[in-house]
Structure formats: structure tokens, C-alpha cells
N, CA, C and O atoms as a GROMACS GRO file, in nm:
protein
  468
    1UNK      N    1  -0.260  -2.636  -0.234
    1UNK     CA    2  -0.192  -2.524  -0.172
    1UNK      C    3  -0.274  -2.476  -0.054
    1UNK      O    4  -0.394  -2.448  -0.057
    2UNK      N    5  -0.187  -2.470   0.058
    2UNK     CA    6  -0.270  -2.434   0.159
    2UNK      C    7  -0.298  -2.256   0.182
    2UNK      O    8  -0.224  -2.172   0.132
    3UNK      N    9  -0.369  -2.237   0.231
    3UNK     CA   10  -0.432  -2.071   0.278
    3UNK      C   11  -0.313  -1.973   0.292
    3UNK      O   12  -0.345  -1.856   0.267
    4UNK      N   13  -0.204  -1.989   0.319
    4UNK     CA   14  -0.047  -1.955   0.326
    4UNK      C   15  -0.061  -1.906   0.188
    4UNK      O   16  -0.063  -1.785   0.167
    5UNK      N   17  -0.070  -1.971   0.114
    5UNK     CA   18  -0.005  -1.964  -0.049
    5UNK      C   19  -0.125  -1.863  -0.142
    5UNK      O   20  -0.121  -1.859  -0.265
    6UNK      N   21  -0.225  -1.788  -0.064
    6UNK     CA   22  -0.289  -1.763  -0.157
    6UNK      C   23  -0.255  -1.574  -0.084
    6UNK      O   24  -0.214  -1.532   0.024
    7UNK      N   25  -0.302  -1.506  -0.220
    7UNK     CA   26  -0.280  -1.383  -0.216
    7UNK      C   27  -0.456  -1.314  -0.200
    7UNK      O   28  -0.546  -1.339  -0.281
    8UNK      N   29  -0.467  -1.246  -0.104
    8UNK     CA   30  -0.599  -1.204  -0.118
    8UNK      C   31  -0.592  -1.069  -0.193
    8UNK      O   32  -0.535  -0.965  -0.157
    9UNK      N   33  -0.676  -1.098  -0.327
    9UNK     CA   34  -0.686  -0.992  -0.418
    9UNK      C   35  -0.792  -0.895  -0.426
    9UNK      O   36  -0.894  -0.956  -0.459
   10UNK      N   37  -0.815  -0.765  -0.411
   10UNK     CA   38  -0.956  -0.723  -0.407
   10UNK      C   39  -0.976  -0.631  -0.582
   10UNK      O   40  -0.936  -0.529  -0.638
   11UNK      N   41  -1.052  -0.734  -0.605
   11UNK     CA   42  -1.110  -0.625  -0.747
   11UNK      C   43  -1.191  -0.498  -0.701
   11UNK      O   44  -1.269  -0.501  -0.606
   12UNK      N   45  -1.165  -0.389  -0.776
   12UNK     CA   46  -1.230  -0.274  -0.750
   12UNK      C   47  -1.264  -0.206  -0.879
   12UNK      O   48  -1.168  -0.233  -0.952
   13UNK      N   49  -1.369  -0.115  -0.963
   13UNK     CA   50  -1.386  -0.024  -1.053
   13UNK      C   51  -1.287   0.098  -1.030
   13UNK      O   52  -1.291   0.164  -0.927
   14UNK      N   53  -1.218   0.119  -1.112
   14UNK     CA   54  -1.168   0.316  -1.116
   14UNK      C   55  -1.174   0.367  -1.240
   14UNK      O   56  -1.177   0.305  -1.346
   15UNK      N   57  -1.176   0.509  -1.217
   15UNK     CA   58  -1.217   0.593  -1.329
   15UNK      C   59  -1.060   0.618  -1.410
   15UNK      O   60  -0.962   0.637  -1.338
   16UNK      N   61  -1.047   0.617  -1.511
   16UNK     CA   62  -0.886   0.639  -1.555
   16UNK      C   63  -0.934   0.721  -1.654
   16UNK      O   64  -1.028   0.683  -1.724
   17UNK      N   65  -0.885   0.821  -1.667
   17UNK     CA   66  -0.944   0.939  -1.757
   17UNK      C   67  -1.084   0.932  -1.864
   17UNK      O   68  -1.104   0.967  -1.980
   18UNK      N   69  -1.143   0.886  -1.788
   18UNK     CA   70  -1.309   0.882  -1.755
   18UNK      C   71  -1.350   0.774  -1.849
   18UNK      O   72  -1.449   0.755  -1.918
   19UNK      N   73  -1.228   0.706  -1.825
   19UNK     CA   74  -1.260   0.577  -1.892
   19UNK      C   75  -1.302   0.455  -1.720
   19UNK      O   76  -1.256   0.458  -1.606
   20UNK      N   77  -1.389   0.380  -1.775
   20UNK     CA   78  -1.416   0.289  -1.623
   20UNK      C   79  -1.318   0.170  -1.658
   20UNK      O   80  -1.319   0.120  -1.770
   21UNK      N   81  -1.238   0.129  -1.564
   21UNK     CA   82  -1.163   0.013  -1.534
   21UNK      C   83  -1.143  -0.072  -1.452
   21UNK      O   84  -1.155  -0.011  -1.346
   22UNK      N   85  -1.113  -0.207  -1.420
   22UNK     CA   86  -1.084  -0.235  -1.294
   22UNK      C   87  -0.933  -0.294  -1.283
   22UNK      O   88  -0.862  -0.339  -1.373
   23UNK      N   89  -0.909  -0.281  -1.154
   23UNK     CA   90  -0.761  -0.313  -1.132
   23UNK      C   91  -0.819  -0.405  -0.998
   23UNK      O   92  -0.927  -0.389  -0.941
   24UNK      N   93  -0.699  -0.519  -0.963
   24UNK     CA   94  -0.719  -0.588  -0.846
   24UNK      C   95  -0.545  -0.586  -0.721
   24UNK      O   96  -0.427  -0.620  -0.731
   25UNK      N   97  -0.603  -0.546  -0.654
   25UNK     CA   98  -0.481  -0.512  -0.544
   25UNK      C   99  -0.530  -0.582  -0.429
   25UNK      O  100  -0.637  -0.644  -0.424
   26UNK      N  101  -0.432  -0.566  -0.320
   26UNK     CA  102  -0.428  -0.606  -0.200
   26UNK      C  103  -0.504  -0.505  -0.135
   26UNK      O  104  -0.527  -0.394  -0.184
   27UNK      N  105  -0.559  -0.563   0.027
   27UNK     CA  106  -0.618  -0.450   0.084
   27UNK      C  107  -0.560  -0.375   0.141
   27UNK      O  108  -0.626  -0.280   0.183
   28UNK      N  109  -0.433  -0.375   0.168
   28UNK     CA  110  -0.369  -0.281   0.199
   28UNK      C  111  -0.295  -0.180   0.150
   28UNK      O  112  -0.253  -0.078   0.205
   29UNK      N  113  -0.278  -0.239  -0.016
   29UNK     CA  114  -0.265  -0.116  -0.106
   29UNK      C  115  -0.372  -0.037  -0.123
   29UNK      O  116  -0.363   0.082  -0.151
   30UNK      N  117  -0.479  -0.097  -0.106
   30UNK     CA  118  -0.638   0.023  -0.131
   30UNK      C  119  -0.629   0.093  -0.049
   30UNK      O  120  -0.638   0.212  -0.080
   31UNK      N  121  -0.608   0.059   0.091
   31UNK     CA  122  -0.611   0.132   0.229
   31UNK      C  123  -0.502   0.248   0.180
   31UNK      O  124  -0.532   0.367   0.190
   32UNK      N  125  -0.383   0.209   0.131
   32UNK     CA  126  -0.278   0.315   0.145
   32UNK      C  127  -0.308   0.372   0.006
   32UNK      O  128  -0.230   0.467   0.001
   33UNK      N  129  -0.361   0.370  -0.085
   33UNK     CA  130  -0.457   0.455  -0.232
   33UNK      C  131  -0.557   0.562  -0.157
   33UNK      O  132  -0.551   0.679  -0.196
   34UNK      N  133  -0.637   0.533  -0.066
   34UNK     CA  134  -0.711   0.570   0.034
   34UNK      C  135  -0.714   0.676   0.121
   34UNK      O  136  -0.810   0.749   0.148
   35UNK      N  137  -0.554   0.680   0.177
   35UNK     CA  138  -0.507   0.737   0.272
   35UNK      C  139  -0.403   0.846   0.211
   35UNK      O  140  -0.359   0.935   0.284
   36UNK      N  141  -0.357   0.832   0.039
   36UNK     CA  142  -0.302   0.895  -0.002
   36UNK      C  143  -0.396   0.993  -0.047
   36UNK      O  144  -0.395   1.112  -0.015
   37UNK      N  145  -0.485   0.932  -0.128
   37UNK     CA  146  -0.583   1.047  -0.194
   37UNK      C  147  -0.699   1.157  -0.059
   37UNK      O  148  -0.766   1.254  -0.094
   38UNK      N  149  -0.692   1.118   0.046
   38UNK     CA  150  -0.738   1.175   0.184
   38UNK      C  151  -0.662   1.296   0.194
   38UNK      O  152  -0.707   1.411   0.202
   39UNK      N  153  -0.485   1.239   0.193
   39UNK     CA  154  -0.400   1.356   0.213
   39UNK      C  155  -0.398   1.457   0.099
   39UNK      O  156  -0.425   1.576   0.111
   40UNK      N  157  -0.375   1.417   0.029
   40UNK     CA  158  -0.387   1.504  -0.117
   40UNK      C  159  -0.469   1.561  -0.178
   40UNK      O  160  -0.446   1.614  -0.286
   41UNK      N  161  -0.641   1.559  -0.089
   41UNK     CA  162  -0.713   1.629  -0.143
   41UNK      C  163  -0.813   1.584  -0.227
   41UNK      O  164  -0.923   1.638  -0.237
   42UNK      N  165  -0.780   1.491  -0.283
   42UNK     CA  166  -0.839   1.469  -0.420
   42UNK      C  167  -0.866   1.283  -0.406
   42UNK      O  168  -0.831   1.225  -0.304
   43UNK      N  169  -0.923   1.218  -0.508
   43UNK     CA  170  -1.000   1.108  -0.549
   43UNK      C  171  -0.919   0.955  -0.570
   43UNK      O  172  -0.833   0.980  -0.654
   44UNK      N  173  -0.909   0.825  -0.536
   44UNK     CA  174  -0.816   0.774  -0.562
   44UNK      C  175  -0.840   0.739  -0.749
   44UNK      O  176  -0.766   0.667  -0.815
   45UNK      N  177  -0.938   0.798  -0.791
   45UNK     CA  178  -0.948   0.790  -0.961
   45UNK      C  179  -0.826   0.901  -0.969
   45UNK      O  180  -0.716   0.878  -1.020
   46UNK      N  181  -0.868   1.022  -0.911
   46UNK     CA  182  -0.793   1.146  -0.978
   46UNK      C  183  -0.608   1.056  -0.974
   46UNK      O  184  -0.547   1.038  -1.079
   47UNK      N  185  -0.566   1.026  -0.871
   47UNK     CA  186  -0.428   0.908  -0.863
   47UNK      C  187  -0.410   0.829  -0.936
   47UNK      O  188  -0.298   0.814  -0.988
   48UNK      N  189  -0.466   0.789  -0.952
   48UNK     CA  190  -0.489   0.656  -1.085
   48UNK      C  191  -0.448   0.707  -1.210
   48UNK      O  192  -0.364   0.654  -1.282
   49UNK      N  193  -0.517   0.825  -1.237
   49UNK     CA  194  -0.522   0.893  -1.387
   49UNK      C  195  -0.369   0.944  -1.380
   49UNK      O  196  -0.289   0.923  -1.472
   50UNK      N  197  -0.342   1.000  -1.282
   50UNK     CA  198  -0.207   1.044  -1.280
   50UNK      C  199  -0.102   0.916  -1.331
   50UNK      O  200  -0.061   0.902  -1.446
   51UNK      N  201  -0.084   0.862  -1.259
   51UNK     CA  202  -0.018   0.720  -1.266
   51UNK      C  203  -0.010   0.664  -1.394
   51UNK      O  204   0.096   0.627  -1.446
   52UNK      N  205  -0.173   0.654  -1.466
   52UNK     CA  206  -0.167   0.569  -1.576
   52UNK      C  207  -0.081   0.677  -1.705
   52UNK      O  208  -0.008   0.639  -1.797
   53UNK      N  209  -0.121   0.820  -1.670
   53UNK     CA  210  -0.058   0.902  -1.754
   53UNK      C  211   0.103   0.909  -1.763
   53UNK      O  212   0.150   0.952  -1.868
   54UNK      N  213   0.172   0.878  -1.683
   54UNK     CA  214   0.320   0.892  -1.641
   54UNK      C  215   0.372   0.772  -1.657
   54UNK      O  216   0.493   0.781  -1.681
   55UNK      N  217   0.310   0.606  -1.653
   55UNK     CA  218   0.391   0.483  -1.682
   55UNK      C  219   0.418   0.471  -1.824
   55UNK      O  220   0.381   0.531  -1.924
   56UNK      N  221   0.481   0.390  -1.802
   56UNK     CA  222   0.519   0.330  -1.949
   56UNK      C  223   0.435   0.198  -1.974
   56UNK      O  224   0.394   0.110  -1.898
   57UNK      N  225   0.427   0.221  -2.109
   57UNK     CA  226   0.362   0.121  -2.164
   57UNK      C  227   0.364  -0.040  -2.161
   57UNK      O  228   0.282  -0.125  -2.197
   58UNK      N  229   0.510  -0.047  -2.094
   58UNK     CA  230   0.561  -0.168  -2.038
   58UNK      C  231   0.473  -0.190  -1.931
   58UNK      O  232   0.477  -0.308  -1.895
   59UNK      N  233   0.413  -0.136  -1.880
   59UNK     CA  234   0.398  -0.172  -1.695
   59UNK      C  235   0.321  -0.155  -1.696
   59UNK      O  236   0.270  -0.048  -1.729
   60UNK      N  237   0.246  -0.294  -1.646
   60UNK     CA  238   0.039  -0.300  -1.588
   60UNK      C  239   0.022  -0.128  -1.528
   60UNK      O  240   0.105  -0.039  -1.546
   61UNK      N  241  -0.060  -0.119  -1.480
   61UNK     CA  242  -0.156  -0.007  -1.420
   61UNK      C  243  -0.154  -0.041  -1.282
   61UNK      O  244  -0.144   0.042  -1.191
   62UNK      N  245  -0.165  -0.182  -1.265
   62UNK     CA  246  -0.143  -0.203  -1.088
   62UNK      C  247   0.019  -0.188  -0.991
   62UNK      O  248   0.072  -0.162  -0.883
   63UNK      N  249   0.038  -0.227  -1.132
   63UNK     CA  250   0.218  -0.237  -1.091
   63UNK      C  251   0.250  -0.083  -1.052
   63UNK      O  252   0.308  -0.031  -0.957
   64UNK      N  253   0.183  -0.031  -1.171
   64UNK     CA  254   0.251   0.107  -1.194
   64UNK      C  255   0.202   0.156  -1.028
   64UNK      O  256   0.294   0.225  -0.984
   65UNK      N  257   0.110   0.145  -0.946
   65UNK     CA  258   0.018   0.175  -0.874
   65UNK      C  259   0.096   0.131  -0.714
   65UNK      O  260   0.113   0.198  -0.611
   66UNK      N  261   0.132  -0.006  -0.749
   66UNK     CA  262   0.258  -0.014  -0.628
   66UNK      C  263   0.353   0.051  -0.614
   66UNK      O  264   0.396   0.087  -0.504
   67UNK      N  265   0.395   0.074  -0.708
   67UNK     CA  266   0.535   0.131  -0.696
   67UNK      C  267   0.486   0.311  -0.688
   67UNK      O  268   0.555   0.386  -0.618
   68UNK      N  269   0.416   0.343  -0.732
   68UNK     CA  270   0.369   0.434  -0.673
   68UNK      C  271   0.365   0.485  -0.549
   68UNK      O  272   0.427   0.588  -0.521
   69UNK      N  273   0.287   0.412  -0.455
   69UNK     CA  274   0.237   0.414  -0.331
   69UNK      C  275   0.408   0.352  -0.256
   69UNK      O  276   0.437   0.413  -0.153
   70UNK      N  277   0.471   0.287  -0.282
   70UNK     CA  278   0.609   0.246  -0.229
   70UNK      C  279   0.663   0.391  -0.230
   70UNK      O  280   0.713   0.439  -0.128
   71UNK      N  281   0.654   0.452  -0.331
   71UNK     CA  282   0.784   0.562  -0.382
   71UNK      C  283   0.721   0.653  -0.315
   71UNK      O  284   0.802   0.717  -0.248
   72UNK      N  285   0.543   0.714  -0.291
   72UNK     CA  286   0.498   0.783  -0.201
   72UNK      C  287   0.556   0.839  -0.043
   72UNK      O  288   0.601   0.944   0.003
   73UNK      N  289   0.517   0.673   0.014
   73UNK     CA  290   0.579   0.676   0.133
   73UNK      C  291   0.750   0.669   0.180
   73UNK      O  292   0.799   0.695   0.290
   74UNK      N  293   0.790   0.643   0.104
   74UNK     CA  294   0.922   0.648   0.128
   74UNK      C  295   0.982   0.784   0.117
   74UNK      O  296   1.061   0.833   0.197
   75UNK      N  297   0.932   0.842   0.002
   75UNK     CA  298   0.949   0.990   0.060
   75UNK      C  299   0.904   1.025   0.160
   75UNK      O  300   0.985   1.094   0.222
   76UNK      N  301   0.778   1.008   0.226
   76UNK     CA  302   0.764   1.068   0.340
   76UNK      C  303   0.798   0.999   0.410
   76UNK      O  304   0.692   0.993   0.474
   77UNK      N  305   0.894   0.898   0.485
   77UNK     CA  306   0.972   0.854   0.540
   77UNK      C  307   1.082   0.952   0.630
   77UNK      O  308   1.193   0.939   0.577
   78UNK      N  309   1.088   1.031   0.730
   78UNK     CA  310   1.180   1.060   0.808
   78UNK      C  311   1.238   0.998   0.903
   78UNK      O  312   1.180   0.908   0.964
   79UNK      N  313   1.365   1.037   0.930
   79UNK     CA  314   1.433   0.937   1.067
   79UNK      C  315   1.340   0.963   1.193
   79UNK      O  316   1.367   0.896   1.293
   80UNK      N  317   1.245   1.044   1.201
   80UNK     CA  318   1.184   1.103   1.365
   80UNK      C  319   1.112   0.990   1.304
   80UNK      O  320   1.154   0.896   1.371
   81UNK      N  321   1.027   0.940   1.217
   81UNK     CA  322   0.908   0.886   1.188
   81UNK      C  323   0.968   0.745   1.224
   81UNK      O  324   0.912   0.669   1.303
   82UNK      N  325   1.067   0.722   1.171
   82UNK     CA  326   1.125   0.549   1.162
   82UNK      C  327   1.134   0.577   1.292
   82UNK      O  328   1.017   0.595   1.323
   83UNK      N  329   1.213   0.595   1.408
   83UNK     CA  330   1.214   0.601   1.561
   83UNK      C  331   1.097   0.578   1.618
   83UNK      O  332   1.090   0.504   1.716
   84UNK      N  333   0.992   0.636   1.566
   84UNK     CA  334   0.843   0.643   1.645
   84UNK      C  335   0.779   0.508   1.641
   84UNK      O  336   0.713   0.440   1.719
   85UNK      N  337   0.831   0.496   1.504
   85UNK     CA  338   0.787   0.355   1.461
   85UNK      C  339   0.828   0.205   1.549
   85UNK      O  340   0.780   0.093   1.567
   86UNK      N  341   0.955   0.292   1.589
   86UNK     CA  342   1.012   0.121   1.636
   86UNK      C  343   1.099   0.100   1.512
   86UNK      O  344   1.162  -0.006   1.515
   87UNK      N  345   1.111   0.152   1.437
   87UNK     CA  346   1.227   0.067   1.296
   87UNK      C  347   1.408   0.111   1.320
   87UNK      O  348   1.473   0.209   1.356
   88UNK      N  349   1.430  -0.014   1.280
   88UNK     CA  350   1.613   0.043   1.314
   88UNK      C  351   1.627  -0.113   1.367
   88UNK      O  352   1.723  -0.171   1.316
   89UNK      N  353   1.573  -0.166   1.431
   89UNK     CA  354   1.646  -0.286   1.502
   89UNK      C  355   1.564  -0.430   1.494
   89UNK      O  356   1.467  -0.473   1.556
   90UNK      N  357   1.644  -0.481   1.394
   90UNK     CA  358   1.620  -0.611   1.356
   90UNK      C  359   1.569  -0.739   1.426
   90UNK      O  360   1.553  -0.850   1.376
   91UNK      N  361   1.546  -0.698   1.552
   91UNK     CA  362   1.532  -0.780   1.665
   91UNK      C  363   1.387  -0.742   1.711
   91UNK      O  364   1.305  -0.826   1.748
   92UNK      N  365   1.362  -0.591   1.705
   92UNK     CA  366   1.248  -0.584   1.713
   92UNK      C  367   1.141  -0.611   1.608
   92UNK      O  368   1.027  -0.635   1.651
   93UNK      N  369   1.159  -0.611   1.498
   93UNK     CA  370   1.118  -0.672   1.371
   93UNK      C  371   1.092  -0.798   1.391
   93UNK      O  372   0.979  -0.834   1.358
   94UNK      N  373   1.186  -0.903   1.451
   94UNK     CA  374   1.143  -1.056   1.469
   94UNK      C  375   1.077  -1.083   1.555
   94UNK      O  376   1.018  -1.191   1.548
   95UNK      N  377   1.063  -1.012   1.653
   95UNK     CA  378   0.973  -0.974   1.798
   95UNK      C  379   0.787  -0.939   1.760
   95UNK      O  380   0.685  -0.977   1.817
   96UNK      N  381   0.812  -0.835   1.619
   96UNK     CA  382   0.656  -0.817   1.602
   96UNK      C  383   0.596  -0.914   1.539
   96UNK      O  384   0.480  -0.947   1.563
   97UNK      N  385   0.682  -0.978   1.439
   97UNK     CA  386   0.673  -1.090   1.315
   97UNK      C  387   0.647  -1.218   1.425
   97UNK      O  388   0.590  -1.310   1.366
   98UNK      N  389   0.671  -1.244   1.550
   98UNK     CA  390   0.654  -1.358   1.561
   98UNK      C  391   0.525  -1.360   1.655
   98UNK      O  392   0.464  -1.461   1.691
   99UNK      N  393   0.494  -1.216   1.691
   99UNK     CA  394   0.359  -1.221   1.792
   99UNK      C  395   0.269  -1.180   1.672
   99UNK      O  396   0.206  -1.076   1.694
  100UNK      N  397   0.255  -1.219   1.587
  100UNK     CA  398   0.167  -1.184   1.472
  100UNK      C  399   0.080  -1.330   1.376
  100UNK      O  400   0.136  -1.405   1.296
  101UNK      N  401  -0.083  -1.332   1.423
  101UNK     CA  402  -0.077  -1.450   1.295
  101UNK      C  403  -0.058  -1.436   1.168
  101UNK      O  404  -0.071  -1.331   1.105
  102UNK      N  405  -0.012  -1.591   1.109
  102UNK     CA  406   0.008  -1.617   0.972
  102UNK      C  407  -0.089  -1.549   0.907
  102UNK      O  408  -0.038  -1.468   0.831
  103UNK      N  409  -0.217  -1.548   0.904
  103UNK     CA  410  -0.340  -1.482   0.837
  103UNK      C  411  -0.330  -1.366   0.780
  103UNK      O  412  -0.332  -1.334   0.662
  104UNK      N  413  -0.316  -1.280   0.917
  104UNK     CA  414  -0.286  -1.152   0.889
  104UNK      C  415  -0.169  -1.107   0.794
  104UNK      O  416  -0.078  -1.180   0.758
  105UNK      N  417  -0.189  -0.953   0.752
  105UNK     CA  418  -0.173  -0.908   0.650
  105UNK      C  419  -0.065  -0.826   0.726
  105UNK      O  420  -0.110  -0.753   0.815
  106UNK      N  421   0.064  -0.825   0.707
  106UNK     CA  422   0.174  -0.729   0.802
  106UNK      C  423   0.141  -0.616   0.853
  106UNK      O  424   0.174  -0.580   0.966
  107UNK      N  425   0.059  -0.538   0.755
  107UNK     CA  426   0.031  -0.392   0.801
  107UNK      C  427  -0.078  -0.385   0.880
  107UNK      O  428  -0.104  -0.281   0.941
  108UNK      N  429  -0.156  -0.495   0.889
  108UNK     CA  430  -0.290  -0.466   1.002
  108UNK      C  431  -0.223  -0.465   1.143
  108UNK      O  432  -0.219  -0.357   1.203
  109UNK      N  433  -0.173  -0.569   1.196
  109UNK     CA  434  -0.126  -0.560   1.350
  109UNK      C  435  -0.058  -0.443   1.345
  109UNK      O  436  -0.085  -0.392   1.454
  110UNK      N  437   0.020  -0.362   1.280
  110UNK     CA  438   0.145  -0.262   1.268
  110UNK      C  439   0.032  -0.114   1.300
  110UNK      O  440   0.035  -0.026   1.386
  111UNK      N  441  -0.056  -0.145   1.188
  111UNK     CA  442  -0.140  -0.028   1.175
  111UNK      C  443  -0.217  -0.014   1.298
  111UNK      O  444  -0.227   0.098   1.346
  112UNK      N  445  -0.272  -0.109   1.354
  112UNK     CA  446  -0.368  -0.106   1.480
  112UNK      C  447  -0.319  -0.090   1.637
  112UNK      O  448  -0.387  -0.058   1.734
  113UNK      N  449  -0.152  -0.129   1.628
  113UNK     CA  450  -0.077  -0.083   1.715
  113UNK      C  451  -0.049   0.105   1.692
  113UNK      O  452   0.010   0.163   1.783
  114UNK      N  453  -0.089   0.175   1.588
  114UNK     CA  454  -0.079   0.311   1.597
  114UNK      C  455   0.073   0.366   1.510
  114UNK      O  456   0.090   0.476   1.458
  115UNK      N  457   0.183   0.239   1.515
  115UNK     CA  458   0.302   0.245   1.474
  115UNK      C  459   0.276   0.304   1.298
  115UNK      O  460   0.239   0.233   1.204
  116UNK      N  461   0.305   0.436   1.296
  116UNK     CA  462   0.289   0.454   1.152
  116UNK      C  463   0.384   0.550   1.095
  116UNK      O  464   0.401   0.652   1.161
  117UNK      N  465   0.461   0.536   0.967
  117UNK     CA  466   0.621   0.658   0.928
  117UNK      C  467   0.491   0.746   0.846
  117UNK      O  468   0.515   0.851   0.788
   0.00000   0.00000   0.00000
């Protein structure tokens, strides 16, 4: 399998109600764990604990942790924000996607262009 096919995973330690654990995510879910717990004041453990307290027993801790951070931002999602962004037109989407390398991770070129909802 070539470099395409692999997922870069980052293991990390967190505190889950002061229990030590590790979970492994993408770096751009850490970045946006990161950037949530910045806004909010508080720790990306203190998030975590929240999270692990509210899933169901069905659902990993990481999972629970994506969908988290999905359901985060999408609330804060406004139409002024999607405009700023550039989002709405499918054309411009294939336009960023194709000046972008394979390597990269979608949200780095996006993020470093400033484009953010």
C-alpha cells in the first residue's frame, strides 16, 4: 500500500476523570481539541471527561471525540462564516482540491490560507 493509503495517527496521553488514557487521532482533530478547549476556557482533558461522561457505551472515546468536534463546529457554522470561507460553490472546492498536494492533510492548506467558519 502506497503512502496514499495510510492514515497518520497521533497517539497522545489524556486525563479522563483522573484516570490517565490514551486515545490516537489525526492531527487535525488535536489541533481542533486544541482550539476548542482555548475557546472554552478550559483543558482538552477537562473535554474529554465531558465526552467520555455523555457517550454511550457503544462508542470508542475517539469516535465519541469526532463527532464531538464535527457537532462543535457545525454549530458554530454561520452563513457570514461559510461566505468568508469561500463555501457554497462546488467549483471552487475542485479549484482548492486540485492546487493542493496528495500529502497534505485538507485542513492545513485551508487553515494557512486564513479561510476559517
Amino acid at each position: 500500500m502506497g503512502k496514499e493509503g495510510k492514515t497518520a495517527l497521533i497517539s497522545r496521553n489524556i486525563t479522563v476523570n483522573k484516570r490517565r488514557t490514551s486515545i490516537r487521532l489525526e492531527a487535525q482533530m488535536w489541533l481542533a481539541l486544541k482550539e476548542v478547549a482555548l475557546r472554552e476556557k478550559c483543558t482538552i482533558h477537562d473535554i474529554c471527561t465531558i465526552i467520555a461522561g455523555r457517550k454511550s457505551a457503544s462508542i470508542t472515546l475517539t469516535a465519541a471525540i469526532r463527532t464531538f468536534l464535527m457537532l462543535y463546529f457545525k454549530a458554530a457554522a454561520t452563513e457570514e462564516g461559510h461566505q468568508k470561507a469561500g463555501h457554497g460553490a462546488f467549483k471552487m472546492m475542485l479549484a482548492r482540491a486540485a492546487n493542493q498536494p496528495k500529502e497534505q492533510g485538507y485542513g492545513d492548506d485551508y487553515e494557512a490560507r486564513g479561510n476559517r467558519t
